[in-house]
C-alpha angles and dihedrals in degrees: 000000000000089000088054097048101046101062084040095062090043084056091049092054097038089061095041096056082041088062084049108096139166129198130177123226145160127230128184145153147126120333115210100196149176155144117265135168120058120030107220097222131154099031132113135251136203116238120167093348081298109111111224111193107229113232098184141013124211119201127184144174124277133200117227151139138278128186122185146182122208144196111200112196114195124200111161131355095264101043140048132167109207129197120212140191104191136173121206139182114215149145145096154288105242128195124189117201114193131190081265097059135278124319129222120286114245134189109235107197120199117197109203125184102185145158117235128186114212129189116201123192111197128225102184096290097349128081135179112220127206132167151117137277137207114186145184125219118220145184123022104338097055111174099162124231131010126193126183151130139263143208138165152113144286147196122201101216096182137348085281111022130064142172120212135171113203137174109227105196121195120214089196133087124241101183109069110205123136090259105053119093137206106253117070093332107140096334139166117275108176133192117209126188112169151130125241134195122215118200109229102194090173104142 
């Protein structure tokens, strides 16, 4: 009996780790973010050594970039799980209005290099996408660390090339004013509509 189990547990394995694949591959596309949460308003800023108290905050959407590699483990053909090394340009048009009048509008650019862990569930060439990220910010506006969630869809046009739209949410504050607190004050909420390209090397 021994000598009967235990190939065919060799063979069982043997067919499980063959389902098994992983194929690079690279994504990228346009990035339509902002801050939301709390407003900010009510607090006081410093211009010219003179501090102005802010009334009111404007946020609005920006257009940028995103560039990605990926790593997409497939396990079985309904469900991957997909590492990913991204960097994405996000961040606002902010508007501070004072109780001397609005101030100029101004662009705040946020560089981020980050690693995301997705996880894709596969309905024939669709698939819903859901994970956690972790990212770096980098550059001038450096605001540290930003952790989120995201979630989204996604079309297999094509054995290698896909097209996905996901929502990429922040837990962390941008904006630092003394009331504005950690979680969901003034954080990134990003829109992210893109293609991406996965490298199949079977032979």
């Amino acid at each position: 009996m021994k000598k009967i189990i235990f190939p065919l547990l060799i063979m069982i394995s043997g067919v499980s780790m063959a389902q098994v694949t992983c194929n690079p591959g690279i994504r990228t596309g346009i990035n339509f973010s902002n801050f939301t949460g709390g407003k900010n308003e009510n607090f006081y800023i410093y211009e010219d050594g003179n501090p102005e108290k802010v009334t009111h905050t404007d946020l609005r959407t920006v257009t940028d970039f995103y560039l990605g590699l990926e790593a997409n483990i497939r396990f079985s053909k309904h469900y991957a799980l997909q590492p990913e090394v991204n960097y994405s340009r996000q961040g606002t048009s902010l508007q501070y209005t004072t109780e001397n009048g609005a101030m100029p509008r101004k662009r705040l650019q946020y560089n981020f290099i980050g690693l995301q862990l997705t996880n894709k569930l596969y309905i024939q060439n669709f698939n819903i996408l859901a994970g956690p990220f972790l990212d770096l910010s980098v550059g001038k506006n450096n605001s540290g660390l930003d952790l989120g969630f995201t979630g989204g869809l996604g079309y297999d046009l094509s054995k290698n090339l896909g097209f996905e739209a996901r929502i990429k949410k922040g837990f962390v504050s941008m904006l630092d004013h003394e009331d504005s607190s950690f979680l969901l004050g003034n954080s990134n909420t990003v829109i992210q509509v893109g293609a991406y390209y996965t490298f199949h090397f079977n032979k």
